[in-house]
Structure formats: C-alpha cells, structure tokens
N, C-alpha and C positions, 0 to 999 in steps of 0.2 A: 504494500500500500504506500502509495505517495505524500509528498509532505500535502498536507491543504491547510489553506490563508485561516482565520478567524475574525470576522469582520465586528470591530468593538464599538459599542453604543456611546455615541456622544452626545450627552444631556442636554449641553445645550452649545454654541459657536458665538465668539462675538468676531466681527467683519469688519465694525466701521465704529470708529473713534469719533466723538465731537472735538472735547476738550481734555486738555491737561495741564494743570493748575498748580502753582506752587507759592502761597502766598504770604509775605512777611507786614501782617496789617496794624498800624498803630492804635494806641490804646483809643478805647472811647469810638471804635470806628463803627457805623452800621450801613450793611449792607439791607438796603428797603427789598427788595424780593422779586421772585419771577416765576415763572411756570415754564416750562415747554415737555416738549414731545418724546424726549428719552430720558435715560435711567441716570442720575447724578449719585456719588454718595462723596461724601466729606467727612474726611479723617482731620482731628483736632494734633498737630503734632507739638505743640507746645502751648500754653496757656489755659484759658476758658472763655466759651461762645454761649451764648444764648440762642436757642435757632427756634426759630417758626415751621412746621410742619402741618401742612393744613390748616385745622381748630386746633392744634396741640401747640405747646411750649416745653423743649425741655434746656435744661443746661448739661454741657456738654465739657468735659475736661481732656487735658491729656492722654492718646492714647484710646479715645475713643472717638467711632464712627457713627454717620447717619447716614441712612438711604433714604432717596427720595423716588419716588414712582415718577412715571412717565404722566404730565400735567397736574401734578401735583405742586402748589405754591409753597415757595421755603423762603426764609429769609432770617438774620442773625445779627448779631450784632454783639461785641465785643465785650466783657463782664471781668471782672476780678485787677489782680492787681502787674498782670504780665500782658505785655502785647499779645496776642495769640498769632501762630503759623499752623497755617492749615495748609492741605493736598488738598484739591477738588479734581474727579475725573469722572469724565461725562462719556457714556454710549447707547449704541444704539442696540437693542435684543426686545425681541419678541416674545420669547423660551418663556411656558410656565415657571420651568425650574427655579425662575427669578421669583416667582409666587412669593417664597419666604422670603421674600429682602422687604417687602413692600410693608412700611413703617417701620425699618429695624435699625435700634440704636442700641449697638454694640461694644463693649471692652473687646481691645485686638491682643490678641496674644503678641509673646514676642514671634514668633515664626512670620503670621501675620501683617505685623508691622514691617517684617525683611523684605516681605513682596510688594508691598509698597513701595520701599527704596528702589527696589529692583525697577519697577515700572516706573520710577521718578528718573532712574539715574541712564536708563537707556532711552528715558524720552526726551532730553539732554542732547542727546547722542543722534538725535534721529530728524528733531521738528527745529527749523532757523527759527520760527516766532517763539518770543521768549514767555517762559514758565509761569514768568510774575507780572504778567499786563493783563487786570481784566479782560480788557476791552478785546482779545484777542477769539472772535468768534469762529473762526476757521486755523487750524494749522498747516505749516507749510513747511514739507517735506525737503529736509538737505540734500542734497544732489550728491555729494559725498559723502552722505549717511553710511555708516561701517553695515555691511552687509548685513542682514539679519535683525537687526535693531529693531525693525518695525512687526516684523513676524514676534519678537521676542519680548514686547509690550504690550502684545493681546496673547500669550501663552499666558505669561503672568499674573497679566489681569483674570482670565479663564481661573487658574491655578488658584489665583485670590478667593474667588467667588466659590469656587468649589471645597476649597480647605474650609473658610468661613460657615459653610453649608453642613458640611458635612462634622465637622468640630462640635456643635451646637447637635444636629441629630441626633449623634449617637452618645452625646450624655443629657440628653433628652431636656436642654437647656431652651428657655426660650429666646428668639430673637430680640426681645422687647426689654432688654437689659435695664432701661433707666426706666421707671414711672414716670405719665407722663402729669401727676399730683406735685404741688408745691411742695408737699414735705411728704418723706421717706413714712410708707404705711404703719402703725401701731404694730399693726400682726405679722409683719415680716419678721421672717422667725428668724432671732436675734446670729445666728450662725450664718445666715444665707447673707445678712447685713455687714456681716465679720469678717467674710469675704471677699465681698465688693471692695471693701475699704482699703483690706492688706494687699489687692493689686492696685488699689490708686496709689495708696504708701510705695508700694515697689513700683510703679512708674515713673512716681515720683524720687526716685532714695537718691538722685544727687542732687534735689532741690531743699533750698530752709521753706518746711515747711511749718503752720502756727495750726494749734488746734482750731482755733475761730477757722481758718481758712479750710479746716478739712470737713469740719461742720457745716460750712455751709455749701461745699460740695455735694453733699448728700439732705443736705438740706432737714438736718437733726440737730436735736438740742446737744448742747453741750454733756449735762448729765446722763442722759443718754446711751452717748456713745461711750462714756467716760466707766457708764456703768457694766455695758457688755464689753468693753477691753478685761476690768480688775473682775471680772467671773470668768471670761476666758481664759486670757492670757497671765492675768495674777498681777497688773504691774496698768502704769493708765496709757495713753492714745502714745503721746510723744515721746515719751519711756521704752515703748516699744519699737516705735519709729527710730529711735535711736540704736538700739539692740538691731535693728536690721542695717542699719548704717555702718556698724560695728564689724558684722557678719561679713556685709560686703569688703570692707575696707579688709578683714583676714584675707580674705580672694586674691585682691588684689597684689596684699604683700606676699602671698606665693609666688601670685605670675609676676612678682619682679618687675613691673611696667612703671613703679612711680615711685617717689621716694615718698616720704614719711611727709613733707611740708605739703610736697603736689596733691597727694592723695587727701588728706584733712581739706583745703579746698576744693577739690574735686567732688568730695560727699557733702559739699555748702556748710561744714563746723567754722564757727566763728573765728578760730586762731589754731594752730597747731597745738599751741598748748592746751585750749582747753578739747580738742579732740585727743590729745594722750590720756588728758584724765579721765574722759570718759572712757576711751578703749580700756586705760586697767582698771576703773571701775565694772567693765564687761568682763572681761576675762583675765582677775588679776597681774598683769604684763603690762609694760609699755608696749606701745605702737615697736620701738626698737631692741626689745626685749623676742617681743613674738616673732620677729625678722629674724632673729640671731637661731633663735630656737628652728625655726624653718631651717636656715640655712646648714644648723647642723644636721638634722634629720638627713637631709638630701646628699648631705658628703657621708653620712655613716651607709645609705643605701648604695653606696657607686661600686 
C-alpha cells in the first residue's frame, strides 16, 4: 500500500489585513469612537484604558485585550497614572470560529503576548506606512519587504487567535475575563478574585506599584482585598507583591544578566539599599550574599 496525503481541517483563514497599530498615546488622551465592518481587538501593552464596547464600559490594564465584533462601536480613553501603549490590529474573517471573540476581554498569557511581538515586529519589516499614525487607513507594502514577512503576520495572527481559543476551552475559562459592573461582584469566590490579581501583580512585578492603584484596578475596597491576601497568602497585598519581587530578583541573580544596583531598579525598589533589606528580610541573605552562594553551588557542580 502506498503513502496517501491526509487533508487537515482548517477552522478558520484570515486573507486580508486592514490595520496594524502601535500606539505611544499621552496621558488624559481620548479617542471618541467608530464602528466599521471587520474584526479589531486591542491589547493594552502598558498602562490603563477605559474602553467603550457597545452599552458596556470596562477598564482595561496591562497585559490585557478587547475584541471588538464587526460594527460594533468602541471607543476609550486614557485613565490612571501612566501614559498607556497599546497594539491595535484590524481584519477581515467571516469564520464562526470567531463566535467566541465577540465581547471578549481577556488577561494574555505570556506565550500570548510573544505573538503579538511577533506580528508587531514583522509588520515593521513588511508595511512602509508607519505603526504609530492613526490616521493611516490602508497599508503599504515594502517592495523590499524580507521575503515571507507578510505570509508570516497572518500565520501569527491565525496562531494568536487559535492559542487564545483554544487556552480558554479546554480549562473551560470564560472569554469574559473582566465584568462589565463598576465594582468586582460580592460573590466572586474570593480564590477566582486571588487570581486575577497575582497575574496583574506579575504583569506588573517590574512596576512600583500602590495598593490604592491595585484596588482600583479591580475596582474593590481596600479591606477587601487586604482581607482575602492575610486568609490566603498569610501576609497583606504589597507584602506579597514584594515576596514576588524578591523571587524574581533570585532568577535573575542566577542568570547573571544584572548586577545587584541594575536589578533593584529594574524591579522599581526605591534605592539598592532599601531593596537589600528587603531581599534579607525575604530570605535571610543579602542580595550579594545569595550571588556568592549561587556562584559557589555552580563551581562545586563543574
């Protein structure tokens, strides 16, 4: 018997590109809003947005995304205390398969978030009109674009949309990540809420972040949140935020990539000094205690 093909089902194709958007917008900025005919979603990559989505309102941080349906009106406008940078990428698909996007505002993982860069950093590579001019309603293709480029920003974008999908399916998560209510439900069961917060926390863990400011990301009282931290985690909001700051910064002095000054900055601690105290307040060591300790480990393993 001979070899034979096996012809594999593909869910859904996207063809045609509108937009690709990469936006650095000053504080206090609002964008009044629009409708049209294809599929938009906007990933928040630094700051916080306020966005309009039909009759809904939510807010929208770091690290996470909104889809918008085809003639559905959206609009946003810039909230808290950092400029916000957004990606906006606009296409054209028909495919039910899109079905679940339609109202989904999403936390992206890290994987996620790489494909993103990906489809940022070859569309760079591919379109002369630049990333960060609104006004830029058609793009135009380089003539010396590296071969592949363009085939290789709707694989990604594909790869996006199906990781996204399929992430969310099979641990049976909903699309609908954020409420679209002014304040975080009573009955959300304080573990599902404890969650949310420790990936904003790790999205955020090389930003100084202020309890007031994580509070009103979620849009919950102070005690509150202060309350399900010391039942969970035994210790309050910023305590802990700091413990993972700690954690990362061990990472870091493994992989050798930063000295002791650079990395206290790097994680937003106010002075080297008072980041050593905290490190041997975490794991009684200085910051160059733990290094030394590393580095012998690694010459007794050679």
């Amino acid at each position: 018997m001979g070899y034979e093909s096996t012809r594999l089902r593909r869910e859904f194709q996207i063809d045609e590109l509108v937009t690709i958007h990469y936006f650095e917008y000053p504080l206090n900025f609002v964008f009044h809003g629009e409708s049209h005919g294809f599929w938009e979603f906007l990933y928040v990559d630094r700051g916080s947005i306020r966005v309009t989505a039909g009759n809904q309102e939510r807010t929208l941080t770091a690290g996470q995304a909104i889809f918008h349906e085809p003639w559905e009106f959206h609009a946003f406008r810039s909230v808290g205390k950092r400029p916000p940078n957004l990606a906006v990428f606009s296409f054209l698909c028909d495919s039910p398969y899109l079905d679940f996007f339609r109202g989904a505002v999403l936390t992206l993982s890290g994987e996620e978030r790489g494909l993103i860069s990906k489809i940022l950093s070859n569309a760079a590579e591919c379109f002369s009109t630049p990333l960060h001019v609104p006004a830029v309603e058609k793009m135009e293709l380089r003539p010396d674009a590296p071969a592949g480029c363009a085939q290789a920003i709707l694989l990604y974008l594909e790869l996006f949309l199906l990781t996204v999908r399929r992430a969310r399916t099979q641990t049976n998560e909903s699309p609908h990540m954020l409420p679209p209510l002014e304040e975080v439900p009573e009955d959300l069961p304080p573990r599902e809420l404890l969650a949310q917060v420790l990936s904003f926390l790790e999205i955020h863990i090389n930003d100084r972040l202020t309890l007031p400011e994580i509070c009103a990301a979620f849009s919950i009282s102070r005690s509150r949140l202060e309350r399900i931290f010391h039942t969970e985690k035994g210790c309050g909001v910023i305590d802990y935020f700091i413990k993972m700051k700690i954690d990362r910064a061990k990472e870091l002095i493994r992989n050798g990539t930063m000295n002791i000054t650079e990395l206290s900055y790097h994680l937003s601690f106010t002075s080297p000094q008072y980041f050593s105290l905290r490190f041997k307040r975490c794991t009684g060591m200085s910051p160059r205690e733990f290094q030394s300790s590393v580095k012998d480990l690694a010459l007794h393993f050679r």
